[in-house]
C-alpha positions, -999 to 999 in steps of 0.1 A, spaced: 28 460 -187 36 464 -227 14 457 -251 14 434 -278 11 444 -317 5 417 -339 31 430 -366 39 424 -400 62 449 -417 30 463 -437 20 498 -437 -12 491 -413 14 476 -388 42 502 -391 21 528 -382 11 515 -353 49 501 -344 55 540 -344 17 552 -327 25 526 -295 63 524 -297 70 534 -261 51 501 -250 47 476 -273 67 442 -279 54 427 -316 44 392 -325 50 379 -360 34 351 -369 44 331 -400 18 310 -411 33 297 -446 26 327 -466 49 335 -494 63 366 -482 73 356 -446 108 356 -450 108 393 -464 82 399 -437 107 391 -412 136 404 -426 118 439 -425 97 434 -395 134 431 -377 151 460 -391 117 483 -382 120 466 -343 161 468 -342 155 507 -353 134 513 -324 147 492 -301 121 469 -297 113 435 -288 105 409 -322 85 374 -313 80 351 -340 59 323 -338 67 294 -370 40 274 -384 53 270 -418 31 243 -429 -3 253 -419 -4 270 -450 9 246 -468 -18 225 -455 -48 247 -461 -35 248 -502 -32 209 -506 -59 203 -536 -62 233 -552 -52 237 -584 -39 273 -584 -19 282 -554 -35 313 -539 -13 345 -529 -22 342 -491 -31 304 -484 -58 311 -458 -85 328 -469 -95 335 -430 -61 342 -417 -71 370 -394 -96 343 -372 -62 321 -365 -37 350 -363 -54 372 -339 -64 338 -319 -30 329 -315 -19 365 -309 -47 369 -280 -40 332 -263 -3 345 -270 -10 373 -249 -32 356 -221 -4 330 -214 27 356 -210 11 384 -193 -2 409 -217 -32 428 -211 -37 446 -247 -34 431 -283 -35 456 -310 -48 445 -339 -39 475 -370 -65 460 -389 -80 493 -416 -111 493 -428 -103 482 -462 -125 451 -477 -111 421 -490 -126 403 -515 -123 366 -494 -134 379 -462 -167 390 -470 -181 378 -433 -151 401 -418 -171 424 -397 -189 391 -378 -159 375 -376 -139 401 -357 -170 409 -338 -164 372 -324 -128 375 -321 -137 404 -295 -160 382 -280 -131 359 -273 -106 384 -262 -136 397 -234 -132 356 -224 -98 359 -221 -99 392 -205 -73 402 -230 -81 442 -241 -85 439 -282 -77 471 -299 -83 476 -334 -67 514 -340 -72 518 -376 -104 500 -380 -124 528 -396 -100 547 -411 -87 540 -447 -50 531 -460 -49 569 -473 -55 579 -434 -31 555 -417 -3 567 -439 -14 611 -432 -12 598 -397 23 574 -406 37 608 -422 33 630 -391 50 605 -369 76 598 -389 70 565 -401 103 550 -427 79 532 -449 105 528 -479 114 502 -450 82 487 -447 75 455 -467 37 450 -487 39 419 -520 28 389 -511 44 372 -538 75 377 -512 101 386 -537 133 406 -527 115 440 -544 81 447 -546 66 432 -577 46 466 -582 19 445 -598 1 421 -564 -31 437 -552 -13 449 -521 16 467 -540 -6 486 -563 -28 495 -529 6 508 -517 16 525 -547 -17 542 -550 -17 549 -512 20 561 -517 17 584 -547 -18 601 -535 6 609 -501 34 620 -516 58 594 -508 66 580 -542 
């Protein structure tokens, strides 16, 4: 039985697209962020390269609910997205057959998931419920070790997709494009 990759067209999830290729089918999820629809643009033309199988799941407007009252719209509209993605992806899983949900989380911190280590410490909690296998491949190692590891299996990441303002070219300037420009340049790629 495959397993499934919750996927984004990031770095973290490209890399593991090309560590599990020969058995994975990938989930997408679009919550309502701002770059979902160069997310999946780029999370289909990675899969179609490889031949692999693209599910996306559409709830648009659960992030624009989570942003009704504040002032200033936020980059990613929920601050705890990985609680409701990797939910999803591991009841996703349960339902249709799946036995393993990798998770390419890195070790990386994020300023609004302070609590991040409980919180996936529960989320494994609830894939041992489910009896759904979670596997978090890159959680100890940094962005600058998932790309080393990216490089030596070949991964295309001029194809692989990182702003989450979600314009058509990376706006260079987002916290996740200078990560990846930083990442990128101290790798050799740029």
């Amino acid at each position: 039985m495959k397993s499934l990759l919750l996927f984004s067209s990031g770095i973290n999830s490209t890399t593991a697209l090309y560590l599990y290729k020969n058995n994975v089918d990938c989930l997408y999820i679009n919550y309502g962020q701002r770059a979902s629809k160069q997310e999946i643009l780029h999370s289909k033309t990675l899969c179609n390269l490889l031949g692999l199988r693209l599910i996306v799941i559409d709830i648009p407007n659960l992030g624009e609910r989570f942003n009704e009252g504040r002032e200033f719209k936020l980059h990613e509209p929920i601050m705890h997205k990985n609680i409701i993605l990797l939910s999803i992806a591991l009841v996703y899983a349960k339902e249709k057959g799946y036995k393993e949900v990798i998770f390419p989380i890195s070790c990386d911190t994020c300023e609004y998931e302070v609590q991040k280590p409980k919180i996936l410490e529960e989320l494994v909690e609830l894939s041992k419920l489910l009896d759904v296998k979670l596997t978090m491949p890159f959680l100890h190692l940094s962005k600058d070790l998932i790309v080393k590891m990216g490089k030596r299996l070949g991964v295309p990441y001029e194809l692989t997709y990182s702003c989450v303002l979600g314009y058509k070219e990376h706006c260079k300037s987002c916290p996740k494009c200078e990560v990846r420009i930083k990442t990128f340049r101290e790798n050799g790629i740029l």
